[in-house]
N, C-alpha and C positions, 0 to 999 in steps of 0.2 A: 216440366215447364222451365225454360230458361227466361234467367231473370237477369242475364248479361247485359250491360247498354252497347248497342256498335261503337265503332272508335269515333264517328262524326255525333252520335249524340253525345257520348265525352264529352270532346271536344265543345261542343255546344255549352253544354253547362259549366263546365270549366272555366269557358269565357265568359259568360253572364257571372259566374262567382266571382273574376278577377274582378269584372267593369262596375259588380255591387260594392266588391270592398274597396277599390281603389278610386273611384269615382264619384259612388254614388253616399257609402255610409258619414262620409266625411261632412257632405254637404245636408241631408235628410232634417239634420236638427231648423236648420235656416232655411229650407224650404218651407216646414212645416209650420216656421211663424211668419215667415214675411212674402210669401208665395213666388218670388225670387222669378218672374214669367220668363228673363232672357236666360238666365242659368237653368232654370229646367228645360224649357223648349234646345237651347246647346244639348243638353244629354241626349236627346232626343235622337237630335240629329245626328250625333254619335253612335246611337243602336242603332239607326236604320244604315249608317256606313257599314257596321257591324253584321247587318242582314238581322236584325232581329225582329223589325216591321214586316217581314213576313217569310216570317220560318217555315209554312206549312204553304209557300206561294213557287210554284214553276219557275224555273230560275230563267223559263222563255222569258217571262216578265221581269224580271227581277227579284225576285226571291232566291232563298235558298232551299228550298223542296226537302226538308228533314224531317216533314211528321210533326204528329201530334205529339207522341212521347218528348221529343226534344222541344216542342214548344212548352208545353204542362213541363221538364224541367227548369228552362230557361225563367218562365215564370216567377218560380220557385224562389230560383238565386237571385235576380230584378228585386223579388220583394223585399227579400233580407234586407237590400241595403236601403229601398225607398218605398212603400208601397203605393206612393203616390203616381211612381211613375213605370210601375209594374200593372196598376190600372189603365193605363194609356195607353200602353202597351200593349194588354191584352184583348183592349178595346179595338183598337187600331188594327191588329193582326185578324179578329173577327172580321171586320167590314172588308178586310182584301179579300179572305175565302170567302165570303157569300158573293163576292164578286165574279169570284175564281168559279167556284159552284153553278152560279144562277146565270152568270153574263153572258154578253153575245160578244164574238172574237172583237168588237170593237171595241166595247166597252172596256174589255178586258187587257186591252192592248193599250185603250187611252186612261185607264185611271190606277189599274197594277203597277204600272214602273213608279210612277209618283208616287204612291204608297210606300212600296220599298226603297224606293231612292231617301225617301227622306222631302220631296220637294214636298210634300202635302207632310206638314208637323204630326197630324193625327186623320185617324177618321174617326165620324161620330153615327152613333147607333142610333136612329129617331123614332122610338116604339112607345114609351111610356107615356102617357096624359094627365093630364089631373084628373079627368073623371075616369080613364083606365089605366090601373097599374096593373095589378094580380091577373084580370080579367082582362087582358088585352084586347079580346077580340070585341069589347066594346067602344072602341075609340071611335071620335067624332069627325078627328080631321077628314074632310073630301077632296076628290080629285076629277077635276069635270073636263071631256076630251074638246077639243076648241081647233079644230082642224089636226094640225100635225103637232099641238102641243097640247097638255093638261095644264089644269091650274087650279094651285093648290090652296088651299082654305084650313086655317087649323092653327093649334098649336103643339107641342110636346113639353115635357116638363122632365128634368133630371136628367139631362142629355150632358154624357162626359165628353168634355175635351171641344165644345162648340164655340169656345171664342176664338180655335187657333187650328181648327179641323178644315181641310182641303174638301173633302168629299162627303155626304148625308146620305144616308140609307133610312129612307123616307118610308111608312108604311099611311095609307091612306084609303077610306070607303070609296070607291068605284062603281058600285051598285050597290045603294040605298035600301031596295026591295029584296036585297038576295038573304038568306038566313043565315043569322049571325056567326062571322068568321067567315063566311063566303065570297062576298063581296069583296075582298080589301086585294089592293096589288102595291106593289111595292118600287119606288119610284129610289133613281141617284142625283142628287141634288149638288151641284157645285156651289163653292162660298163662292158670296159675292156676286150668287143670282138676285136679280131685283126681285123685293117680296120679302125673299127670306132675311128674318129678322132675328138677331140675339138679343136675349135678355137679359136681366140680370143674374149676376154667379148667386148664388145659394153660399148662405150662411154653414158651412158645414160643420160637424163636430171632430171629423176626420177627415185624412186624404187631399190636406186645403189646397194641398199645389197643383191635384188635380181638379181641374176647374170643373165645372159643372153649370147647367146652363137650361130658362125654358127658350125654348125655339118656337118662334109663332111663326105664320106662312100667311101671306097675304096678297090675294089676288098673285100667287106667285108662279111664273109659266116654267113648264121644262119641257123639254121635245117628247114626243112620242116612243125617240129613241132610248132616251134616258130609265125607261120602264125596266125592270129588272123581273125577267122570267116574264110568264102569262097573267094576261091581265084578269082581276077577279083570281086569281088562287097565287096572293101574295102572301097570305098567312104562314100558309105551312113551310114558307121559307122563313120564317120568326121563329116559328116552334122547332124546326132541324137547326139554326143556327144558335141560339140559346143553347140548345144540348153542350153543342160545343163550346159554347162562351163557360158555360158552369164545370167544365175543366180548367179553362183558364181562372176563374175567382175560386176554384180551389184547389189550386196551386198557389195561387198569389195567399190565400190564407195558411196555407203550409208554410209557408215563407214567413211569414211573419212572427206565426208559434215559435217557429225552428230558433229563428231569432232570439225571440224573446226568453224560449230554457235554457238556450246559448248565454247570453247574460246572467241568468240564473244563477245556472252552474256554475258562470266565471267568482259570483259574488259569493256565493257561499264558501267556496275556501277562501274569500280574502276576510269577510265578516265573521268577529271573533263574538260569541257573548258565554258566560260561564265558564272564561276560561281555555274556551276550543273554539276550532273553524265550523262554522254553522254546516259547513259539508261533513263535521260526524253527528250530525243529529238525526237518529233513524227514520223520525216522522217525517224530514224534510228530503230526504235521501230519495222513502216509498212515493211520496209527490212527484220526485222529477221525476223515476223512472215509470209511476202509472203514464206521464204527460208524453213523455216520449215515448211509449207505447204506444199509445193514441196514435200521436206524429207518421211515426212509422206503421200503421194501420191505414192513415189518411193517404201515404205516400202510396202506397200500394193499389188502395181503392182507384186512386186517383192516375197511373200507369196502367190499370187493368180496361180505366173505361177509355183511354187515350190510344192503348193499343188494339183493342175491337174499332174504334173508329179508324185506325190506321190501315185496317185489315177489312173495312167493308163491310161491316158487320154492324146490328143494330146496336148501338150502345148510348141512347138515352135515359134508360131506367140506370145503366150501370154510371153514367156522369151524374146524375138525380142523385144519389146514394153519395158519390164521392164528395159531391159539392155540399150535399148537406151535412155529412160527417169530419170531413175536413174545417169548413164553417165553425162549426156548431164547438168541434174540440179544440181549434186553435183560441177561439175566444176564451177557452176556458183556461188553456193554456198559459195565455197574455195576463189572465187572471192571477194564478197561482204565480207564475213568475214576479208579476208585481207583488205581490201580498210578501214575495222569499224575500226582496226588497227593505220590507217594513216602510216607514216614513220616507225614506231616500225614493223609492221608487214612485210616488204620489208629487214627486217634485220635477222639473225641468233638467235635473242636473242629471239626473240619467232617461236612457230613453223608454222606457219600460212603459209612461204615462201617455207619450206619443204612439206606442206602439197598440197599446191598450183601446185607445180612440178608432187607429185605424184598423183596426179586425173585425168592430162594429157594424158597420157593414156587409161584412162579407156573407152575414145571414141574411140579407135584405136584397140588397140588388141582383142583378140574374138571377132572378124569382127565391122568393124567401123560402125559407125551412118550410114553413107549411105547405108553400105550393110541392116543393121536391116531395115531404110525403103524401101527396095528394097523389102526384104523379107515380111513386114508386107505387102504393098501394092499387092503381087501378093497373098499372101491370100484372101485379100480383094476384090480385080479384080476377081478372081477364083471363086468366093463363086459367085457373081454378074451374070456369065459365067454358 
């Protein structure tokens, strides 16, 4: 098995490492308190000059066509320096490929270059509800046909990046009567259709610069054209695009582990107690190197399921696993890091406490740990069957 990267995925991560430290760790602290909307949305548009808005996009459209793998690295190094806007990011680059995947040459032609160009700031994912989270396929929004246009009824709740997103990947009931998960088709929604309405950002405990947003729909019309794939079998483009979102949040939480034993490591040889640098105390030593064990276990999971997806192959159960293992140990990670800290790392003056918040997450959103082992296990059951 070679485990070589080509010279353009290099290259890829390379640049995202340069654009994390030079650009983005400088700024991460003052994002993180004061949500700073013109200086994040500038980064913004900076990665998409960059081609980072859609790494895994036809470069017919505007992309740069390098794959999953180089997207799940690029991630990675995004996160290091910001994970706020390694979420947006990976958010964003999601709603181009189901674009790219589901669309028809028009669609694909009128809403891919904006994506990549940068003229759309983000795109936003519209699946979650307040009465469905885990269970998606219980959502309530409807979508009723009115000649050559639908029109939409509903809300969404925890929708990233909706105060400053160009484009909505709308998921909505279409048949009322069909059983559950059948019915729903999946609609693209432009900002600043009449109807759709933003709500308020969400009090968050992490990730504050990326905004987050409920999105209601009211009486709101979109053309018939705007339908994304067959009408009634919208679902199953949720559950194929997820697969691939949960590559991206677990890379984005690799990123941030990596980070966080990075500072770690830095402080234990400057922090003296009994006399020595806290880097010869063997307890503290066996720490980092179980954590970056882990790290580099997640890193791998997390390339193995990027490269079956590159290569065509089924690799959902194998992003299920990475995203929940990555997740699950970077938090632990950000843990232990802050604890090698002591008192310093529980304060503002290093990032550790920032970092700590934002990893939080990463077991929640693109389906929480319990869902990933719901999912890995009925593979596993299934295969057995």
């Amino acid at each position: 098995m070679n485990f070589a990267l080509t010279e353009e995925q290099q290259m890829i991560q390379e640049a995202a490492r340069q654009f994390a430290d030079s650009e983005l760790k400088p700024i991460a602290a003052d994002l993180d308190k004061t949500g700073n909307r013109p200086l994040f949305l500038q980064k913004l548009r900076e990665l998409a000059e960059l081609g980072f808005m859609g790494i895994n996009i036809d470069p017919e459209f505007g992309g740069t066509g390098a794959g999953t793998v180089a997207f799940s690295l690029a991630i990675t190094e995004i996160a290091r320096g910001c994970a706020s806007t390694a979420t947006t990011t990976s958010v964003t680059n999601m709603v181009a490929e189901v674009i790219q995947v589901m669309g028809t040459d028009e669609q694909k032609n009128d809403f891919l270059p904006r994506i990549c160009s940068g003229e759309y700031a983000a795109g936003s994912f519209c699946l979650t509800e307040p009465s469905s989270g885990s269970d998606a396929a219980a959502m309530r929004t409807r979508a009723v046909k009115d000649g050559d246009e639908y029109i939409l009824n509903g809300s969404k709740l925890f929708i990233s990046s909706a105060e400053f997103a160009g484009v909505f990947v709308v998921w909505a009931v279409t048949d009322g009567a069909a059983p559950k998960g059948k019915g729903i088709s999946c609609f693209l929604v432009e900002a600043g259709t009449p109807g759709l309405i933003i709500g308020k950002a969400e009090e968050k405990m992490g990730q504050k610069a990326s905004v987050t947003n409920e999105v209601a729909f009211e009486d709101c019309r979109v053309p018939a054209s705007n339908m994304l794939g067959e009408e009634n079998r919208g679902f199953r483009i949720a559950a194929g695009e997820l697969a691939g979102g949960r590559i991206g949040i677990g890379s984005l939480a690799l990123g941030i582990g990596l980070e966080a034993l990075d500072c770690a490591r830095s402080y234990l040889h400057e922090r003296e107690q009994f006399g020595k640098p806290l880097a010869q105390f063997q307890g503290l030593q066996w720490q980092l190197a179980d954590k970056y064990t882990e790290m580099e276990a997640a890193r791998l999971l997390l390339l193995q399921a990027a490269w079956q997806k590159d290569a065509g192959q089924s690799f959902g159960p194998a992003a299920s696993m990475a995203k929940l293992y990555a997740s699950e140990k970077a938090n632990e990670a950000c843990y232990v890091a802050l604890q090698m800290h002591g008192g310093v790392g529980y304060t503002r003056e290093f990032p550790l406490e920032r970092m700590a918040r934002d990893v939080r997450i990463t077991t929640i959103y693109e389906g929480t740990s319990e869902i990933q082992r719901l999912i890995i296990a009925r593979h596993l059951l299934e295969g057995v069957r």
